[in-house]
N, C-alpha and C positions, 0 to 999 in steps of 0.2 A: 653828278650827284654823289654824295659822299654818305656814309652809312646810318651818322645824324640825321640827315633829310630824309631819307628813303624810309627810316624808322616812322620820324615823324608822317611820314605820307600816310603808312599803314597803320599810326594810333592817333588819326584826324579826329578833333572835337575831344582830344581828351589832353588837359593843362597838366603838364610836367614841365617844372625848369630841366634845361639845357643839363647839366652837372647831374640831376636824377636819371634821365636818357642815358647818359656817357653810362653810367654804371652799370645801368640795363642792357644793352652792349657789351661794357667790357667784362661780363659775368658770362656771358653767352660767345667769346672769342673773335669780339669784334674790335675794330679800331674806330672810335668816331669819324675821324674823320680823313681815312682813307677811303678812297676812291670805291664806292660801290661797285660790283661787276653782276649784269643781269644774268651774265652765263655760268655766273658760279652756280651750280647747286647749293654748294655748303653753305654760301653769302645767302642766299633766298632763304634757306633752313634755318639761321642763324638769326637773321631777320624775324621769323616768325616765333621764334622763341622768345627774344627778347623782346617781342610785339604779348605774347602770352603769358609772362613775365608781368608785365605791366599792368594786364585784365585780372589777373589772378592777383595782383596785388591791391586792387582798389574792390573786388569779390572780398578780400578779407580784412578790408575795414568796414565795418560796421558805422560805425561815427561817419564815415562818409555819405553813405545811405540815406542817413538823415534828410542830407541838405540837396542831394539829386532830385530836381523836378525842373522839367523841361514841359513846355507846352500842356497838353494831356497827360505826358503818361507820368504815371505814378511810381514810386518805392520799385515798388514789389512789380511791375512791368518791366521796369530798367533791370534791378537782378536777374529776372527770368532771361531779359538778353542776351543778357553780359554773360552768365552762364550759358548758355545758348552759343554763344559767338567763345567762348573755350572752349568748350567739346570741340567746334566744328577746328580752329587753328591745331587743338591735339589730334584731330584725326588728321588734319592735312601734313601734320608735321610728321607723324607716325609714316607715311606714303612716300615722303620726301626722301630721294638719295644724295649721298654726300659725294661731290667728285672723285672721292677714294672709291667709293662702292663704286660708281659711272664706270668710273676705268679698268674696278676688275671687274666687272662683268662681261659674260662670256657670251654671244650670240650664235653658238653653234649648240646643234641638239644633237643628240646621241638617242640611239633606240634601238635596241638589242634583245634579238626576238629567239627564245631558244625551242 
């Protein structure tokens, strides 16, 4: 799976051409289409940016708002989501370390008692 698809996996149900994606990515230090790695952190982290990236960009069109209606829910349902589902990718992105941080991190504690 390569960083196109992987994106695409985590912005399911929402229509962007191909060429919109790559930018989305390449804004965020991604290649489309190299080879995703699940054990990257930075590649996960990178991901989710340019997954929030995306949310926040259709949050701020207004005119798109409009024409959002799915089944039930209405307008102003779907924003509360989509707002909803940003908070929650900034907090998870905020949590997220990057294989730089991984690797200097230290697993040894010190405690020095006087």
């Amino acid at each position: 799976m390569n960083n196109l698809q992987r994106l695409q996996l985590e912005t399911k149900g929402i229509n962007l051409s191909q060429e919109e994606l790559i930018i989305y990515l390449q804004e965020n230090n991604l290649q489309p289409f190299d080879e995703y790695s699940p054990q990257s952190a930075t590649s996960k982290k990178n991901i989710y940016s340019s997954a929030l990236s995306i949310l926040e960009s259709i949050a701020n069109n207004p005119s798109g708002m409009k024409s959002y209606k799915l089944d039930d829910m209405t307008v102003s349902d779907f924003h509360d989501n989509l707002l909803a589902r940003i908070d929650q990718l900034e907090r998870k992105i905020r949590t997220l370390k990057t294989d730089e941080q991984l690797q200097n991190e230290s697993s040894f504690f010190m405690l020095f008692d006087n």
